[in-house]
C-alpha positions in Angstrom: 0.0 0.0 0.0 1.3 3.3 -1.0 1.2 5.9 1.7 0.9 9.8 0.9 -0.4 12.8 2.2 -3.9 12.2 1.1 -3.9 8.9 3.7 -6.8 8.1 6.0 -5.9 6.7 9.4 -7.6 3.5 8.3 -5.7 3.4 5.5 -2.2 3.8 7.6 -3.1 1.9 10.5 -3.8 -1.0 7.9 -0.4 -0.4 6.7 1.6 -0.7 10.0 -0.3 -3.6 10.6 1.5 -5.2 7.6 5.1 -4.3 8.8 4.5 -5.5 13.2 6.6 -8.0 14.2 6.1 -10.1 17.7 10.1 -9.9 17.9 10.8 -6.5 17.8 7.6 -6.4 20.4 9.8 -8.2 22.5 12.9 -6.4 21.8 11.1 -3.1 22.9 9.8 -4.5 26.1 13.7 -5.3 27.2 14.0 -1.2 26.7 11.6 -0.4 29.3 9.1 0.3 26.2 5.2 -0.1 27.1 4.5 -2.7 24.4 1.1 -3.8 24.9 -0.8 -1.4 22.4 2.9 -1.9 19.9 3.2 -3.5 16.6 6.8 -3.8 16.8 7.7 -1.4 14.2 11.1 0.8 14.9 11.1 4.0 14.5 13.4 4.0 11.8 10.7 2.6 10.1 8.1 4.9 11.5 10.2 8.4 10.3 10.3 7.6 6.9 6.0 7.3 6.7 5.6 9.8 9.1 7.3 11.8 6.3 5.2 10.4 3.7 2.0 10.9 5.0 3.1 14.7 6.0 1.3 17.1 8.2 -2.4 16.9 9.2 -4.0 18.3 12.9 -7.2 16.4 12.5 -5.4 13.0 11.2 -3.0 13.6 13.9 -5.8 13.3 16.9 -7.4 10.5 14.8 -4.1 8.6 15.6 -3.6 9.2 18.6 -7.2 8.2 19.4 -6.2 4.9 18.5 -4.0 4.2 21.4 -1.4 2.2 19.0 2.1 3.1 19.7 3.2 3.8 16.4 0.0 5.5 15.3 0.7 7.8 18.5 4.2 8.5 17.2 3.1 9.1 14.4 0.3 11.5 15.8 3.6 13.3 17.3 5.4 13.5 14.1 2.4 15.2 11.9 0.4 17.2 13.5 0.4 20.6 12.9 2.1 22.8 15.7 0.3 26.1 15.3 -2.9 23.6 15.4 -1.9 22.2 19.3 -3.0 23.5 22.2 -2.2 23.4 26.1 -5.6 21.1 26.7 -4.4 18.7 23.8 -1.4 18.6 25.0 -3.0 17.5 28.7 -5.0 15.2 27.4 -2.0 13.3 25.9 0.0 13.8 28.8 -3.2 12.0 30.7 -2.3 9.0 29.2 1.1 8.8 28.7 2.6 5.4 29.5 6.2 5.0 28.1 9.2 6.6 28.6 9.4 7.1 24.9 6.0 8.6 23.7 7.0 10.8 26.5 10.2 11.8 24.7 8.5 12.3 21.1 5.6 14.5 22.4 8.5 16.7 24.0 9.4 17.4 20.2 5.7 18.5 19.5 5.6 20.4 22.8 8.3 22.5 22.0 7.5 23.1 18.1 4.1 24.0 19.4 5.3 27.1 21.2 4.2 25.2 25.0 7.5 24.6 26.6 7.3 27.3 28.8 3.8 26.7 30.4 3.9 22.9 30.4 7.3 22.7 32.0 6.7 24.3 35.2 3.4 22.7 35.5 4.2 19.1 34.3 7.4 19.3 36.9 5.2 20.1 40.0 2.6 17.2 38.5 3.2 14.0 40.7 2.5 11.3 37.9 5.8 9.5 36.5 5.4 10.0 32.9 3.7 13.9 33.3 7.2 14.9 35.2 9.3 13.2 33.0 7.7 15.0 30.3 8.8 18.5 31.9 12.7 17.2 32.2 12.4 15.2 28.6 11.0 18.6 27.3 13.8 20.9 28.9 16.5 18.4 27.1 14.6 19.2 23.8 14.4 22.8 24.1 18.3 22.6 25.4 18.8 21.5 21.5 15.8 22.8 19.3 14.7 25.9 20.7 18.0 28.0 19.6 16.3 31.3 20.2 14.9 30.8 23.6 17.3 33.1 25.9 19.4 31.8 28.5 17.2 33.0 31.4 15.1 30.8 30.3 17.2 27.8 31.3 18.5 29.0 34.2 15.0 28.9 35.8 14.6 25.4 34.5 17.7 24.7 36.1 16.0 25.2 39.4 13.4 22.6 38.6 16.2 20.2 38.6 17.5 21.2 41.8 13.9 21.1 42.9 13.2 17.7 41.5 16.1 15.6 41.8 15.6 13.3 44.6 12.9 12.0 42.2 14.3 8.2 42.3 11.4 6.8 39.8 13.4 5.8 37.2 12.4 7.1 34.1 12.4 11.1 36.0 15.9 10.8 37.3 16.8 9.9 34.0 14.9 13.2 32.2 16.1 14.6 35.3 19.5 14.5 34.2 19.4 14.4 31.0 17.8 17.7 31.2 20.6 19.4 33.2 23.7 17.3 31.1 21.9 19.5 27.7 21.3 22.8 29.3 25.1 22.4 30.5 25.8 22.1 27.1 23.6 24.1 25.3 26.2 27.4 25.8 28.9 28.9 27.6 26.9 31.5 29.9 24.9 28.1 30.9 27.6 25.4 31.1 29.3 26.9 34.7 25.7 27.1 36.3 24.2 23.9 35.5 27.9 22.7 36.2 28.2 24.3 39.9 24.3 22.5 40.5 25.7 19.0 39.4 28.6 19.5 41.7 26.2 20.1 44.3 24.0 17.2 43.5 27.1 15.2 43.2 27.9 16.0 46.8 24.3 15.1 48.1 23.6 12.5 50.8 21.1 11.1 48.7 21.6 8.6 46.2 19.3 9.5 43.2 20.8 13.8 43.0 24.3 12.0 43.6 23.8 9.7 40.8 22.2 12.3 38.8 24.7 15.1 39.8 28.4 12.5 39.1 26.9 11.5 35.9 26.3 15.1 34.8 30.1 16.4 36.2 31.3 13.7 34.1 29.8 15.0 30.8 29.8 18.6 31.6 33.6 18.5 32.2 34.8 16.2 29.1 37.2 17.6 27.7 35.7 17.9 24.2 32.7 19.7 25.6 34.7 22.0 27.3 36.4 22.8 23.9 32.9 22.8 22.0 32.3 25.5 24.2 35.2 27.3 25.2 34.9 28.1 20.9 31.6 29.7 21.2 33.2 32.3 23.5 
């Protein structure tokens, strides 16, 4: 079946049907993946067709309304930003159940102009996945969002500081993934997200200290510390 923009979700849903595989199901699961609504399809298949099938707000609900991981990922990768709002955005997060839907819908969040009124909010929400989301979307913006000013990320930092003896799992992992990439993200930030992973490193507390050494060691490779001693 040949995919293209004019595709209904019946139409593509048949389609990834065609391409699951119980193996890769299994695979997934090993990677903490939530696999009981998966076909089994990787992303690197998913990308290309998401491509394909291009942009479309309505289609994009219509998939995730299916509950299918890769129609969801999908939903993430083609809907139309200037389309999504904050109470779309909730009602995803409401049903969030993987660390990686989690880490696509951080894409969307950011291209959809919400970063800065889902972070705070999702980090002060008490559900696993709904907090990861804040620290999964602060990594994202760390990268994407090359205009957002520094400011920015130094009040984000304090979210990590806040939220760091969070020892579920999948937030101490956006936790400190989201303070390695604001480190890195430019010079003014590196020292500041630096001195807070020092501090973490120093903590009492096993899940900041993990978080906090794992971060010093990044923050002071070498090669980072070259990357951005040249943006000076």
């Amino acid at each position: 079946m040949a995919l293209s923009s004019a595709s209904k979700v019946d139409e593509i849903i048949a389609h990834l049907r065609t391409l699951a595989s119980d193996e890769n199901r299994a695979g997934m699961a090993r990677f903490g993946i939530a696999t009981d609504r998966a076909l089994g399809i990787p992303n690197a298949v998913i990308n290309p067709i998401a491509r394909l099938i291009k942009r479309d707000h309505d289609r994009a609900l219509a998939l995730w309304a299916t509950g299918i991981r890769e129609a969801r990922i999908l939903a993430t990768a083609t809907d139309e930003p200037a389309k999504v709002t904050r109470s779309q955005i909730d009602a995803m997060a409401a049903e969030f159940d993987s660390w990686e839907i989690v880490d696509h819908a951080a894409h969307l969040i950011c291209a959809a102009k919400l970063a800065q009124e889902t972070i705070p909010a999702y980090a002060a929400d008490e559900r696993e996945f709904v907090r990861r989301t804040a620290f999964s979307t602060i990594a994202t913006a760390a990268v994407h969002l090359k205009k957002e000013p520094d400011e920015t990320f130094i009040a984000w930092l304090r979210l990590v500081d806040t939220h760091a003896s969070d020892d579920r799992n999948f937030v101490r992992k956006a936790v400190n993934w989201a303070l390695r990439q604001v480190g890195k993200r430019s010079p003014a930030l590196h020292l500041p997200a630096l001195e807070l992973a020092e501090k973490l490193a120093a903590s009492s507390d096993k899940t900041p200290r993990w978080i906090g050494k794992d971060a010093v060691r990044e923050l002071t490779d070498p090669k980072i510390v070259e990357r951005l001693n040249a943006k000076r």
